[in-house]
C-alpha positions in Angstrom: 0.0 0.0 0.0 2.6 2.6 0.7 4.9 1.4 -2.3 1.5 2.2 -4.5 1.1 5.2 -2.5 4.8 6.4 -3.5 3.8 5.6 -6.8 1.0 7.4 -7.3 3.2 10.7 -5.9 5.7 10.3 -8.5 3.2 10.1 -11.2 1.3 13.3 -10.4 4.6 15.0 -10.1 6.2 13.8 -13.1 2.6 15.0 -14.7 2.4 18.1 -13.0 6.2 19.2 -14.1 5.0 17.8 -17.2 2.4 20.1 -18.0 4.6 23.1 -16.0 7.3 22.8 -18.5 5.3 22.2 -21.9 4.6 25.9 -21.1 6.9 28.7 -23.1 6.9 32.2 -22.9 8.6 34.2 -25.6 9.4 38.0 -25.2 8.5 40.7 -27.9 10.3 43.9 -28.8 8.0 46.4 -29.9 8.9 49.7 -32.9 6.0 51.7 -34.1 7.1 54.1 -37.2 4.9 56.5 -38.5 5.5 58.6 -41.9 6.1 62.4 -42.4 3.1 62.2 -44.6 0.8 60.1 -41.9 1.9 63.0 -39.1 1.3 66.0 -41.3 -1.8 66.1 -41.4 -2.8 66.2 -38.2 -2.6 69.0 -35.4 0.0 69.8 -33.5 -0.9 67.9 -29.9 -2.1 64.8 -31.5 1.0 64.7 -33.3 3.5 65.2 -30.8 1.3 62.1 -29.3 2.0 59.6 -32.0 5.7 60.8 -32.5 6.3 60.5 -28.7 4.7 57.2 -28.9 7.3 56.0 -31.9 9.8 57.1 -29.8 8.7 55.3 -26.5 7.5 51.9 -28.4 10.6 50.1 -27.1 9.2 51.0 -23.0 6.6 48.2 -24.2 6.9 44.9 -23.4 4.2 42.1 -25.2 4.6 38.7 -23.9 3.0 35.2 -25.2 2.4 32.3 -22.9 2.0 29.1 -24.6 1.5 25.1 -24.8 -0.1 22.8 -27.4 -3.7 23.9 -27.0 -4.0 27.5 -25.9 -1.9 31.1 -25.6 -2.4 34.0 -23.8 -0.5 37.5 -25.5 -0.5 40.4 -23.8 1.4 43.5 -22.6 3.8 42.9 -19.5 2.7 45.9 -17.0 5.5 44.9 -14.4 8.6 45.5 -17.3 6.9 48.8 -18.4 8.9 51.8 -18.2 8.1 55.6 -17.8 4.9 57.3 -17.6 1.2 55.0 -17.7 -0.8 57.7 -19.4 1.6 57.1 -22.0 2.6 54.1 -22.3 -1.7 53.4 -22.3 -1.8 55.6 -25.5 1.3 53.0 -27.1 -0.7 50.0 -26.2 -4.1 51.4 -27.9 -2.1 52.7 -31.2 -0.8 48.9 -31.7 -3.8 47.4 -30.6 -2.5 45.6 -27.3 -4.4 47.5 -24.4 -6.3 43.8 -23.6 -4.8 40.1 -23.7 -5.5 38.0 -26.3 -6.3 34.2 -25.5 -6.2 31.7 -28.5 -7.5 27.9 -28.1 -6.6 25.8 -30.8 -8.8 23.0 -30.0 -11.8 25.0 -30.5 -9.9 27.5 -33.3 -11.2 30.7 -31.8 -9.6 34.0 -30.4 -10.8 35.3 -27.1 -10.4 38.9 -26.2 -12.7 41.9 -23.8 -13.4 45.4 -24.8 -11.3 48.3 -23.8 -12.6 50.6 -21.4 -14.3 53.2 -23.7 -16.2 54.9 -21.4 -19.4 56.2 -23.4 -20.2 53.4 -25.8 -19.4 50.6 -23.4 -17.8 49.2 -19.9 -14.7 47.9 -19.3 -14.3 43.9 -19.9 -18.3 44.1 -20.6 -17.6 42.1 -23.4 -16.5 38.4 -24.2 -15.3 39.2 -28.0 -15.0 35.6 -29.5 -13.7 35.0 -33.7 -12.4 32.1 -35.3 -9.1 31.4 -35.6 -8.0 33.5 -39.7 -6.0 30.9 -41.6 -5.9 32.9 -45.1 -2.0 33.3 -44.9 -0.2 33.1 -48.4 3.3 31.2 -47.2 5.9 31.7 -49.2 9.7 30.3 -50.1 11.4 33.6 -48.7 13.0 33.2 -45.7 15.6 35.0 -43.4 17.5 34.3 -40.3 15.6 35.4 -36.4 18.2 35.2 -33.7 20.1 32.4 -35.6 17.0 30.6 -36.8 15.5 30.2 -40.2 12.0 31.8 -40.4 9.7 32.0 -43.5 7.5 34.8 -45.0 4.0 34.6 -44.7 1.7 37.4 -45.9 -2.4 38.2 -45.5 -4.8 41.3 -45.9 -6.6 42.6 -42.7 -9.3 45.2 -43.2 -7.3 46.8 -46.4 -3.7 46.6 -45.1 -1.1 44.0 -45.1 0.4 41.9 -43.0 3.6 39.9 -42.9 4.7 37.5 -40.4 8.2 35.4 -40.7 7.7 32.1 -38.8 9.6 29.4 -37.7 8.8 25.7 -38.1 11.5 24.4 -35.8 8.7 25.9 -33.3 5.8 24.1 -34.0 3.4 26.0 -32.3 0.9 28.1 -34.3 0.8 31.2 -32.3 2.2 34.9 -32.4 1.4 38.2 -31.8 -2.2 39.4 -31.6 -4.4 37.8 -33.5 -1.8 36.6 -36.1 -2.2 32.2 -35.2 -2.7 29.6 -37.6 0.9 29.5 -39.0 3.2 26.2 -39.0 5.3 28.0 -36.6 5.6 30.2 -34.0 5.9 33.7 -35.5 9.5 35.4 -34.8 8.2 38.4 -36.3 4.9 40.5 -37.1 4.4 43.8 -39.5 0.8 45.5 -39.4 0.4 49.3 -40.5 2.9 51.2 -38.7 4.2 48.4 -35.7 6.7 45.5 -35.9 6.4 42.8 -33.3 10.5 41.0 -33.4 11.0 38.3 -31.0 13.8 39.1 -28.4 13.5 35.8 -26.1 11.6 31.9 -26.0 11.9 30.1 -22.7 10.5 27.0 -20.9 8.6 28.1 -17.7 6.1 26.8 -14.9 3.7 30.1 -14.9 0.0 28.9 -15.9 -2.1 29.9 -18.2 -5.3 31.6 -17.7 -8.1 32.3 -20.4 -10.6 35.1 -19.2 -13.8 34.3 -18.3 -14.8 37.9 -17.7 -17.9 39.8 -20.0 -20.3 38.8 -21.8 -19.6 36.1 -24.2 -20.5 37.6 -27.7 -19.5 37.1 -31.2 -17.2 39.4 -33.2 -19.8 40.1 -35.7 -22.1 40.7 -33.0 -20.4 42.9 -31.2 -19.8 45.3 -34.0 -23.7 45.2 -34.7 -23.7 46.3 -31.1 -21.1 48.6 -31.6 -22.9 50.4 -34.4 -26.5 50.9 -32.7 -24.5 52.4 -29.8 -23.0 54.8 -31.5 -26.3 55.9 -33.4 -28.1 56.2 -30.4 -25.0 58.6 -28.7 -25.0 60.6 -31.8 -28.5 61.4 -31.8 -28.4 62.1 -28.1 -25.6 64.4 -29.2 -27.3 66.3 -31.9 -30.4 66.7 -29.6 -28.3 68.1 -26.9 -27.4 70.8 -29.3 -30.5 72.0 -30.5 
């Protein structure tokens, strides 16, 4: 009974270290680069905004936790630098200011609302899509800190994207919303932000998909989205007259 006992011990921990260590996290640099063009146009506070952000991407750090089923990328608060205000305006312009969860068994990305404050409450939403797989891969391919990555390419709402991709990783994950790759992506370039792996590592941290909001459908909640905003800009133009 006790040898069975002792058996059953080393089991779970060989499982539980198991599962601990199938875990990775991988480290993003961040550079957002706006054109002359792009800034001109717009008035002199907003613009010293976007060019302050450009030059305080690098105070961002995105990190993805992964295994073989799900990932969780998001922006590490505890290695920010500098001021929050900020560093809250860098995260909206490249689209990281909430986690994104991604669950390959089921193919869907999981992500809440921002905090908008007139059209709807923080995390009052569940946003739910299926996982995009319309990636052109192609035979291009460059070196990543010393490993071979390929070129993969995709439009998203009239803009490209590229991603370089490594299939010594196996994993179909990368920055954002940019899974369903036959490797982990090393690098990511969408309008004016590149995403360029610094670091991968093993660790024991878990993983936890959000459960907060309202579970709703991507194409829902823009529906949503739109009759909100009709009904404040009436409200508006009422409170005018």
């Amino acid at each position: 009974m006790k040898n069975k006992a002792i058996l059953i011990i080393i089991l779970f921990t060989n499982y539980f270290l198991y599962s601990q260590e199938s875990n990775f996290e991988v480290t993003y640099s961040v550079t957002v680069s706006f054109d002359k063009e792009f800034l001109s146009g717009m008035r002199k506070e907003l613009r010293n905004k976007f060019i302050e952000a450009q030059t305080n991407s690098e105070t961002i750090y995105p990190k993805l936790l992964f295994n073989d089923t799900i990932s969780s990328f998001y922006v590490d608060e505890s290695m920010n630098i500098g001021n929050n205000n900020k560093n809250s305006f860098i995260k909206m312009l490249i689209g990281c200011s909430k986690p994104v969860f991604t669950n390959l068994k089921d193919k869907t990305i999981y992500f809440n609302n921002p905090d908008d404050g007139r059209l709807y409450k923080n995390d009052e939403f569940l946003i739910y899509k299926k996982i995009i797989k319309n990636w052109t891969v192609t035979k291009e391919t460059k070196l990543i800190n010393g490993y071979l990555c390929y070129k993969a390419y995709r439009k998203e709402n009239d803009f490209d994207v590229t991603a370089w991709f490594c299939p010594k990783f196996p994993y179909s994950y990368g920055p954002k919303e940019s899974s369903g790759l036959p490797g982990l992506v090393f690098e990511l370039n969408e309008k004016n932000t590149t995403f360029g792996l610094k670091s991968i590592k093993k660790i024991t941290k878990k993983i936890n998909i959000t459960t907060k909001g309202l579970r709703t459908p991507y194409e829902e909640f823009l529906i949503i989205l739109k009759e909100r905003r009709k009904k404040r800009d009436a409200f508006l133009r009422e409170s005018e007259k």
